[in-house]
N, C-alpha and C positions, 0 to 999 in steps of 0.2 A: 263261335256260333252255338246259339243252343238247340241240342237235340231232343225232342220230345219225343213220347209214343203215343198211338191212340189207339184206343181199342173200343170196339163196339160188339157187344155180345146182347145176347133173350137169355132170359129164363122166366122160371115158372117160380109163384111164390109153391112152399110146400106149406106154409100155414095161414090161416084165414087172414087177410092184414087188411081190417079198417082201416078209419082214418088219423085215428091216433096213433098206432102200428106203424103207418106209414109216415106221419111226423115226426116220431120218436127215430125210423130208421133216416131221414134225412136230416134230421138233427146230429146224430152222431155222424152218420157220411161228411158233413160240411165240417164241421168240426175236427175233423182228421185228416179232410181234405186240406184245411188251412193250414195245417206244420207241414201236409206233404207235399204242397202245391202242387194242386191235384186239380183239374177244372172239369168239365162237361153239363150233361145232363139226362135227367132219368125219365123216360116215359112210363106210364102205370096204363095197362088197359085190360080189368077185371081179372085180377090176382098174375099180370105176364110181364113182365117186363123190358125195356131194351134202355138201353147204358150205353152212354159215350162216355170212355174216360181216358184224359190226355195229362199228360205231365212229365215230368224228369223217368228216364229210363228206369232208373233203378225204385224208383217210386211208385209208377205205375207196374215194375211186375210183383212188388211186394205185394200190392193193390188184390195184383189181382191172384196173386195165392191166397190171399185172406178168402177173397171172393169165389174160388171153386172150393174153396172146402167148407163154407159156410151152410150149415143145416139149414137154414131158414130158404132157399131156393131150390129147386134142382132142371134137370132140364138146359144145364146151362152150354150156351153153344156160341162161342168166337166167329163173329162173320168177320169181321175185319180185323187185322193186326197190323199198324204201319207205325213207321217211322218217319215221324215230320220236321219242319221248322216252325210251323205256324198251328195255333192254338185257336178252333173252331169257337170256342166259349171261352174265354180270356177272366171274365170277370165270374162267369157262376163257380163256386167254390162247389154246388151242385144244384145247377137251373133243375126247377121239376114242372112236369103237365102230366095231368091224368086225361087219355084220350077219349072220355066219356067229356068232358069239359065242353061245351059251344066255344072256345074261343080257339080252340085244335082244331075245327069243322072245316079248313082249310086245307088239309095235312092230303096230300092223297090217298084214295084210298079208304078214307076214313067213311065217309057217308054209304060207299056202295059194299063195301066189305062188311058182313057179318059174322065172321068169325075172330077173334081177337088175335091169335097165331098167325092167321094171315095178315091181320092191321098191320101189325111188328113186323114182320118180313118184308111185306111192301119199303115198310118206312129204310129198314138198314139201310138201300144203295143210295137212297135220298138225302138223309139225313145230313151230310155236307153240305150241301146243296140250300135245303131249308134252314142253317143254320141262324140267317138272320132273319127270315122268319117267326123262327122260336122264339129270338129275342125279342123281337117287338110284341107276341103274342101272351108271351108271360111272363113280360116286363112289371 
């Protein structure tokens, strides 16, 4: 049987990240993603972000040591930690939407919430949930 983890965390960028910034950072995620098989996906909602990331135990906590010590974010905060059998995004190495997008307009929470902090929080207990959502959305 294989065992996964997933973990869903926010944080905040600490430096200004366009959108080359932010293509450069999903270039390399996927890419590291690929030898770690590593799967999820990243929401961006003006400079905050929330993160699913699911994979082999010892993969995902190396993962995610990388990622609490990483200067480029701070802010960072574990809403979820679990241990699964089953992989919410199977195929994105690392699916992305920025929640400024019209095709996230869907997401809840999204149109009536003005504050980005809040967007993110909304989404965490969701985000299972919407998972095939997401796929069709930014397929």
């Amino acid at each position: 049987m294989n065992h996964l983890r997933r973990i869903i965390y926010t944080s905040a960028s600490a430096l200004k990240m366009d959108r080359q910034a932010l293509l450069a950072l999903l270039h390399d995620a996927r890419s590291y993603n690929e030898i770690d098989d590593i799967t999820g996906v990243l929401l961006h909602d003006s400079g905050r972000f929330l993160q699913l990331i699911e994979g082999p135990k010892v993969a995902v906590t190396d993962l995610l040591s990388r990622l609490q010590g990483d200067a480029r974010h701070e802010e960072f905060f574990i809403h979820q930690d679990i241990n699964t059998q089953v992989r919410l995004f199977p195929d994105w190495k690392m699916g992305f939407g920025d929640l400024q997008a019209p095709e996230l307009a869907f997401l809840p929470g999204i149109a009536s919430q003005s504050e980005q902090h809040g967007r993110l929080f909304l989404l965490v207990d969701r985000l299972p949930e919407l998972a095939q959502r997401l796929h069709l959305a930014l397929a």
